[in-house]
ZAMARGU-4260 file (C-alpha; in steps of 0.2 Angstrom, whole numbers, plus 5000, padded with zeros to 4 digits):
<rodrens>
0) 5299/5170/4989 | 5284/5161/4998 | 5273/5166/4987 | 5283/5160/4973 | 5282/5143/4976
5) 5272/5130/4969 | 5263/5121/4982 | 5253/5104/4981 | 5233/5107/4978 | 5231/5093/4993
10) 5243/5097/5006 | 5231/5093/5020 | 5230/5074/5014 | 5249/5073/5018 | 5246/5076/5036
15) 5244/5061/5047 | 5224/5055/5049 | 5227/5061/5068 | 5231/5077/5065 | 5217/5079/5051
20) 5205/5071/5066 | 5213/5086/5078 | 5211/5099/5065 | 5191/5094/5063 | 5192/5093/5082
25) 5191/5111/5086 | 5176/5116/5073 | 5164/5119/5084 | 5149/5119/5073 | 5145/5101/5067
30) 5139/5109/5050 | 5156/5114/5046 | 5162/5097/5050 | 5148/5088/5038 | 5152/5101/5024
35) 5173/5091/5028 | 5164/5075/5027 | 5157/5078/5008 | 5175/5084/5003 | 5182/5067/5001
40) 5181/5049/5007 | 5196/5050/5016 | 5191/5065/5028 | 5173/5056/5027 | 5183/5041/5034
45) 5193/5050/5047 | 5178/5060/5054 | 5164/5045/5055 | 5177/5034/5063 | 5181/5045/5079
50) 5172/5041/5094 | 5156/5053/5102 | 5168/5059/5117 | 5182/5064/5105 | 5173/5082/5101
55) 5169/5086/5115 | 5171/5100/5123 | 5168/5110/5106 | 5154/5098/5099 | 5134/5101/5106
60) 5123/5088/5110 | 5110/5083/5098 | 5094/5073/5096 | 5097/5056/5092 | 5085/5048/5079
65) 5083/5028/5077 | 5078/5032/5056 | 5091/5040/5044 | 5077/5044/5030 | 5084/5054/5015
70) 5078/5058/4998 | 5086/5064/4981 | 5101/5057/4992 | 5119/5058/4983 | 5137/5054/4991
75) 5138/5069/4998 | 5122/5070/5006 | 5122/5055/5013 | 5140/5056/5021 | 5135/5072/5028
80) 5120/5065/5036 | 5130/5050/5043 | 5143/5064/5050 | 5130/5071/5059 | 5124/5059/5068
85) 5131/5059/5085 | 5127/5043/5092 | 5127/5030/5076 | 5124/5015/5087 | 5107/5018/5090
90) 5102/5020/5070 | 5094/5004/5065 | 5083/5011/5049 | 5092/5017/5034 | 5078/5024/5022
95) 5085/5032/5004 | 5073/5039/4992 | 5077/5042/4973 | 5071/5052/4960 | 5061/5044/4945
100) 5071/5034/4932 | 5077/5050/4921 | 5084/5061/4934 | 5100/5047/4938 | 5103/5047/4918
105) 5102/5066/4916 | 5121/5066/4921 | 5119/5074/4941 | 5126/5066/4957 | 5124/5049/4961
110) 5122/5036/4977 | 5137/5022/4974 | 5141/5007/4984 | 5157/5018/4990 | 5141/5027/5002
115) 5132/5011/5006 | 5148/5003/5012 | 5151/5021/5022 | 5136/5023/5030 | 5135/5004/5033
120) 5149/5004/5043 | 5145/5017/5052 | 5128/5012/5057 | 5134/4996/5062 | 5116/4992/5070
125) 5103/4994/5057 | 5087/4984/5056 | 5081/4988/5042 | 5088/4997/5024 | 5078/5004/5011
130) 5083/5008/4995 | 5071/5018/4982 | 5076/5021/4966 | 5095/5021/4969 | 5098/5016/4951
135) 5119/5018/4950 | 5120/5004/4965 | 5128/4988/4958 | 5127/4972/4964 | 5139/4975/4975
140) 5130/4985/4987 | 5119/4968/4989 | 5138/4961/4997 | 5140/4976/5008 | 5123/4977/5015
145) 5127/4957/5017 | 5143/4959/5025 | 5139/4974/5037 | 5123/4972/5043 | 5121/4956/5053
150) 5106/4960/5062 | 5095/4965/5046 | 5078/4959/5048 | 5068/4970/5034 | 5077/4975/5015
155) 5067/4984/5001 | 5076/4986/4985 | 5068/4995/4971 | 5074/4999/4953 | 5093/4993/4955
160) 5103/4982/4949 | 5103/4967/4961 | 5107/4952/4954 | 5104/4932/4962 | 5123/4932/4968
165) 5119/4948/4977 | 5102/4942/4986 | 5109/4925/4988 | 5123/4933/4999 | 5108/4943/5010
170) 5102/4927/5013 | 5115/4918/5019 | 5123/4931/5030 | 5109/4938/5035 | 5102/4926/5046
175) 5087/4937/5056 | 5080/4942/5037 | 5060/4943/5041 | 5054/4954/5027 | 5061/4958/5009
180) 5052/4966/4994 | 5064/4968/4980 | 5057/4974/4963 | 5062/4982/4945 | 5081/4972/4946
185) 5081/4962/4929 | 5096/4949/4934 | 5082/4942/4947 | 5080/4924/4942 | 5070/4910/4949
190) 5090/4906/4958 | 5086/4920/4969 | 5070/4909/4975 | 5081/4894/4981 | 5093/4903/4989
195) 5078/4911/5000 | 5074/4893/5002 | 5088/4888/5007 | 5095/4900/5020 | 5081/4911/5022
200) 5071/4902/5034 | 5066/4916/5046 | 5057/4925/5031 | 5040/4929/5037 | 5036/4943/5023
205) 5039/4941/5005 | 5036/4954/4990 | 5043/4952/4971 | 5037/4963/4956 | 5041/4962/4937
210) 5049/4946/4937 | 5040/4939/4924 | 5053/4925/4920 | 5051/4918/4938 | 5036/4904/4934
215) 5024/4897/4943 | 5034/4879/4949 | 5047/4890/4957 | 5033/4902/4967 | 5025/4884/4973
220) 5042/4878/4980 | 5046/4892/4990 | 5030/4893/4999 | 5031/4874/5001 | 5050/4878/5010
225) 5045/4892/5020 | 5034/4888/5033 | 5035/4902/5042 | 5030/4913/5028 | 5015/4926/5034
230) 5012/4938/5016 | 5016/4935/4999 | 5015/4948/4985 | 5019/4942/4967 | 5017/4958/4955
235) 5022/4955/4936 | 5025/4938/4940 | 5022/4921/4932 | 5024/4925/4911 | 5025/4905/4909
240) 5014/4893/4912 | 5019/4881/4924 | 5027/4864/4917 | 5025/4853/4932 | 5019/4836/4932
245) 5003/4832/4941 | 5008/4817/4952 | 5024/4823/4955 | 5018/4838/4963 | 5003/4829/4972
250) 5016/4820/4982 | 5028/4834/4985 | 5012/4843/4992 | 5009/4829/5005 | 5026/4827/5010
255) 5025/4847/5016 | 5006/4847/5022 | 5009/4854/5038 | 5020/4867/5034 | 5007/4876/5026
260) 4996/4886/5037 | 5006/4901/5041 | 5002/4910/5026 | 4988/4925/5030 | 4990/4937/5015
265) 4991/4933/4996 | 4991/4945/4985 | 4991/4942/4965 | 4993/4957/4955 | 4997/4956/4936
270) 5002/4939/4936 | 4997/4934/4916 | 5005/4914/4920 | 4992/4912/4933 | 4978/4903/4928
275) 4963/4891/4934 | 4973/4878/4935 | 4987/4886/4945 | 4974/4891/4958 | 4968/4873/4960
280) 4990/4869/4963 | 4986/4884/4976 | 4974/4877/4985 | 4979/4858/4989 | 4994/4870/4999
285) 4980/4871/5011 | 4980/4888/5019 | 4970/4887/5032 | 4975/4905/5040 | 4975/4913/5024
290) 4965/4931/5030 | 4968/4944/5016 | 4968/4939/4995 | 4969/4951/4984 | 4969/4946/4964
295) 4972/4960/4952 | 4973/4959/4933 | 4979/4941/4934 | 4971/4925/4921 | 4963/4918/4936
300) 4942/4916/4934 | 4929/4912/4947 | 4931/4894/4942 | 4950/4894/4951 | 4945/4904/4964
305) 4933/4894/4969 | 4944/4879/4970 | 4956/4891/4982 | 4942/4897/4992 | 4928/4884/4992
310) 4935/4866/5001 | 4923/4863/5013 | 4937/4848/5019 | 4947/4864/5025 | 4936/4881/5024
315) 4945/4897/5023 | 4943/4911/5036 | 4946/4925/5024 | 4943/4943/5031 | 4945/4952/5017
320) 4944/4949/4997 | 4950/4962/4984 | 4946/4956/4967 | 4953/4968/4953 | 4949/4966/4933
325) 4944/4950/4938 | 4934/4937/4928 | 4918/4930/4933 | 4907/4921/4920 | 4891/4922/4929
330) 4886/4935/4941 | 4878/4920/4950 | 4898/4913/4953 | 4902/4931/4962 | 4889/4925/4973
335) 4893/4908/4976 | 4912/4916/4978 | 4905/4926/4994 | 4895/4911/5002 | 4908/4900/5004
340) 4918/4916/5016 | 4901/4923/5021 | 4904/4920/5039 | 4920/4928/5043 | 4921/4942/5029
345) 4923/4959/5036 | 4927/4970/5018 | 4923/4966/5000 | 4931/4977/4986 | 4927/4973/4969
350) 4935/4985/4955 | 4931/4985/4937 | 4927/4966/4937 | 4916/4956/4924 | 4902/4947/4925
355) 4898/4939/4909 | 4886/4943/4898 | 4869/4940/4907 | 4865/4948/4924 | 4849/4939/4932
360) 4836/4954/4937 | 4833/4945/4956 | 4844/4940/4970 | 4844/4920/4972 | 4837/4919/4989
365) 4849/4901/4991 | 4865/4911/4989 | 4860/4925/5000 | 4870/4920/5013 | 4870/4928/5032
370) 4888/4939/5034 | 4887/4944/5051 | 4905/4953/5050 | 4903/4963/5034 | 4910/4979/5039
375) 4914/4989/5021 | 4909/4987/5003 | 4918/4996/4989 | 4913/4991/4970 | 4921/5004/4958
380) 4915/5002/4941 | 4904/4986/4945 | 4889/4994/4933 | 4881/4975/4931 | 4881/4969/4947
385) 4880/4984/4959 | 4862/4982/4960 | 4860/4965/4964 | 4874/4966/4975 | 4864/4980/4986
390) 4850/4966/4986 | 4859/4955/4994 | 4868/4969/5006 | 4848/4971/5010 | 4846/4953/5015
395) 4862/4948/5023 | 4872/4962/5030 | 4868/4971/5046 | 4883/4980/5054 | 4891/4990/5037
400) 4900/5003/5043 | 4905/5009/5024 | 4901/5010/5007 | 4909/5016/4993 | 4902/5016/4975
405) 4909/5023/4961 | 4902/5021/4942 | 4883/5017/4946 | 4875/5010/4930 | 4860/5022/4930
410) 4850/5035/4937 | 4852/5036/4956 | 4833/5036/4959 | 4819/5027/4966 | 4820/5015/4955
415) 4842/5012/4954 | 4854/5015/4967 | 4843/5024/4981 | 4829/5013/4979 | 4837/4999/4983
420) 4849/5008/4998 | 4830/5016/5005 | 4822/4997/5003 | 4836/4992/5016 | 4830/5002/5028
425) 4812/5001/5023 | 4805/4984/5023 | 4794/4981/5036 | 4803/4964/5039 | 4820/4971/5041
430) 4817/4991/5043 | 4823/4990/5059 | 4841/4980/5060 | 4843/4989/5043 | 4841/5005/5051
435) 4852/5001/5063 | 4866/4995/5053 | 4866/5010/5042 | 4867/5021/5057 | 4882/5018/5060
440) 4888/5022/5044 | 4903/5034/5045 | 4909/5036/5027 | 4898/5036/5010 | 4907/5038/4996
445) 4895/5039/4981 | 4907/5046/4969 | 4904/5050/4950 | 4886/5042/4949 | 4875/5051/4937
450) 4861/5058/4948 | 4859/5060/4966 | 4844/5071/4972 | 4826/5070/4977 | 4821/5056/4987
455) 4839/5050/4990 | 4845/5066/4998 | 4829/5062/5010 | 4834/5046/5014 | 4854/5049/5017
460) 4845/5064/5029 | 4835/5053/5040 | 4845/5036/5040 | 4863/5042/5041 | 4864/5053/5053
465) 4880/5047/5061 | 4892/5051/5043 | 4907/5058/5046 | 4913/5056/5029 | 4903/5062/5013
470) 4908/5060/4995 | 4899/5065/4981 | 4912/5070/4968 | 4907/5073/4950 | 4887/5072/4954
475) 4875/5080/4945 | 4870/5090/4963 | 4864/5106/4965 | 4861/5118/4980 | 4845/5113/4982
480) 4849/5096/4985 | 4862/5102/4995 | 4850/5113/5006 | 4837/5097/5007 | 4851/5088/5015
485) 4858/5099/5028 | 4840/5103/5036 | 4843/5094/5052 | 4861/5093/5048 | 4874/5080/5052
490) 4881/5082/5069 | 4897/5072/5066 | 4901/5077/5048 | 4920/5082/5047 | 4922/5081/5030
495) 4911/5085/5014 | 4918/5081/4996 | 4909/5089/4982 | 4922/5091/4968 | 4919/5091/4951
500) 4900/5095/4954 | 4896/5107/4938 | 4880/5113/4946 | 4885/5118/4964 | 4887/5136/4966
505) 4893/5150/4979 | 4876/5146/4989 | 4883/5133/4994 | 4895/5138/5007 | 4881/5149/5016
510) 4868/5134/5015 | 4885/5125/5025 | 4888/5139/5037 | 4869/5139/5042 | 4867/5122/5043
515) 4871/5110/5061 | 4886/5105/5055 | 4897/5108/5071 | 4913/5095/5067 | 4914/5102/5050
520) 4933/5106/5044 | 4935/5100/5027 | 4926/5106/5011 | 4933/5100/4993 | 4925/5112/4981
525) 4938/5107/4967 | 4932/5111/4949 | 4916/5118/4952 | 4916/5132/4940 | 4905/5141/4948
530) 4912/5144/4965 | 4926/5158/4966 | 4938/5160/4976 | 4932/5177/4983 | 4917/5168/4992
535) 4931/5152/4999 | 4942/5164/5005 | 4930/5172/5015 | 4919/5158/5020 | 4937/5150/5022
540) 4939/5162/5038 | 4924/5166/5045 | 4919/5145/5047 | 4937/5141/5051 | 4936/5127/5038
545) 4950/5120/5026 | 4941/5122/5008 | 4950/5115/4992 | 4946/5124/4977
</rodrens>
């Protein structure tokens, strides 16, 4: 007869929350209780809301971590995790990594706002929340996070649907908010800017991507309200061009002069509205701690940078400058861009920039100016004005500690590339401070230029002795050269990157293994045909290194 009858599928359910919590009491093994948690929301309730003391004796002590970092995280997962957690006080990082784009439309488990307000109010401490492609959150996890974490100082959204009534709630509730990046939300308007402006005012890092409806006037306004503002990233920014009216924004400029000289980092990537004239409306900001510009793929030309970086009424101490796919209509103006931050500079990168259509042949001596700080140089794909830019290196620069070169624009021979790196060191003026500068070299990445051999491999011999990082991928090397380099070999070397390099054969891992290369642990042999994996394996074992193949 018991068996007869017809029972209710969730009998449990109808017992009071104390006597599920008593049941889930007595599993000893706090798997067994996370695999509850993932049952429903109500034993996922009943379990994250009882107290550390309440399992003992039959739970075990575990490690306590101050990060709950998951990826491909779903409800379950992420309630499971929380459950786990024996002292939830002490979490103050949530971090929750996603799957591309296609994997939340292929129909598998999600992360809802039901999770984020779970874990949320479990974690009632956190610092800092992380969300990476969690594409099924609504605005409404923007309210929750608002609502339940009153001590968040860092947020990073990406790829959600956030909207400005969501961050405008961060903002206000949030009072200790120091750092957000939020990118790839489309209901993101330039609303979301004045409500940072307006309740925000702790915010010392700030990072938008694709965005392009927010314009350049609203980008000006924030950074003339926040003057406690350190970094700025703007990626896919700035679509429009700014419709603000000279005078007007002269005097709004003066009335907040001094609350510009916080900023220290700038970075401009993709920003099609940005033009010449936008930097000039940047530079009457005034930022006088500005350290670090980067400017990538944006409208802007030598002539508005130039205005940014060239007011001798208030120079800028910039450390570093990365200019990507930028526009320069002279090589000359690339050099008159340098002088005016010549002093403090410490890294120049310059990637697949231009240069117009007319490179001079010599250096003008009058813009060779003295960098005493230089530390690295990178030009990738630079082919018109790598060479003049090792001229100047030769006159100006004396404490480089790396260079990287990708894309040389000929031959690396006497007469390209490694004349101009041996003429350094040669000149009987300079021969000695050169020599020392380039001693100290620890990294030389000379990737993908045509031919390196000859005279060059002499010269890297004698002059850099101290390298602890070589690269010379796709190179037209042979053992040879190889062997020509490695005869007093390189006491510090650790790691030597040779892939791509048709003409390198198995020689060269006996030429390596009889050479003075004591530090040596890494070896990239990647797509060099004629190196098999027999010879790496053995090699592999008897050198103890780490060979890529």
């Amino acid at each position: 007869m018991y068996q007869s009858r017809v029972l209710q599928q969730d009998l449990i359910n109808m017992l009071p929350e104390a006597c599920i919590a008593e049941i889930f009491r007595h599993l000893e093994n706090s798997k067994d209780r996370e695999s509850c948690a993932s049952v429903c929301w109500r034993w996922a309730d009943i379990l994250v809301s009882q107290q550390p003391d309440f399992w003992s004796p039959f739970s075990v002590h575990q490690a306590v971590h101050r990060c709950l970092h998951l990826s491909d995280v779903d409800d379950a997962k992420l309630v499971e995790a929380v459950v786990g957690i024996h002292s939830r006080g002490v979490v103050t990082d949530l971090d929750l990594h996603n799957g591309p784009r296609e994997a939340v439309f292929a129909g598998g488990p999600q992360l809802t706002d039901t999770a984020i307000r779970f874990v949320t109010t479990a974690c009632r401490n956190l610092k800092s929340v992380c969300l990476v492609n969690c594409l099924s959150l609504t605005n409404k996890a923007a309210w929750i996070i608002a609502s339940n974490c009153p001590a968040l100082e860092n947020l990073v959204i990406l790829q959600s649907s956030i909207s400005d009534d969501g961050l405008s709630q961060v903002a206000k509730q949030c009072r200790n908010l120091k750092s957000l990046r939020i990118e790839g939300s489309l209901s993101i308007t330039e609303a979301s800017l004045k409500a940072l402006v307006q309740d925000a005012r702790r915010l010392e890092s700030l990072a938008l991507g694709s965005y392009p409806q927010i314009r350049e006037d609203a980008i000006l306004t924030l950074l003339m309200n926040q003057p406690y503002l350190d970094k700025l990233e703007l990626k896919g920014m700035m679509a429009g061009e700014s419709h603000w009216i000279g005078a007007r924004q002269s005097s709004a400029l003066n009335r907040h002069f001094r609350l510009f000289r916080q900023l220290s980092s700038l970075i401009l990537v993709k920003c099609p509205g940005l033009q010449d004239l936008g930097m000039l409306k940047f530079a009457r900001i005034q930022f006088r701690m500005l350290r670090h510009l980067v400017i990538d793929d944006c409208r802007v030309t030598d002539r508005g940078l130039i205005w940014l970086v060239g007011d001798a009424m208030n120079p800028m101490k910039l450390k570093t400058i990365k200019l990507a796919r930028f526009q320069f209509y002279t090589a000359a103006a690339a050099m008159k861009v340098i002088s005016f931050v010549c002093e403090t500079i410490e890294s120049i990168i310059l990637d697949s920039c231009d240069f117009g259509i007319m490179t001079p042949l010599h250096l003008d001596g009058a813009v060779a100016r003295w960098c005493p700080k230089l530390r690295v140089l990178r030009m990738e794909h630079c082919e018109k004005i790598m060479y003049l830019f090792l001229s100047w290196v030769d006159k100006a620069c004396r404490g480089l500690k790396e260079i990287r070169l990708i894309g040389s624009p000929a031959p690396v021979d006497d007469h390209g590339i490694a004349g101009r790196l041996s003429s350094i060191l040669h000149r009987n003026r300079i021969a000695k401070i050169e020599m020392r500068s380039l001693e100290a070299l620890q990294e030389l990445i000379l990737d993908e230029c045509p031919k390196i051999s000859g005279n060059f491999t002499v010269f890297l011999r004698a002059h850099c002795p101290n390298l602890i990082k070589l690269g010379l991928n796709r190179v037209q090397i042979n053992d040879g050269d190889i062997k020509s380099l490695m005869v007093a070999g390189f006491e510090h070397l650790e790691e030597l990157n040779l892939m791509g390099c048709p003409l390198i054969t198995k020689n060269v891992l006996r030429i390596l293994a009889t050479s003075s290369l004591p530090k040596l642990r890494r070896v990239n042999l990647s797509d060099c045909p004629n190196v098999m994996q027999e010879t790496i394996d053995s090699y592999g074992r008897y050198c103890g290194w780490e060979i890529e193949n």
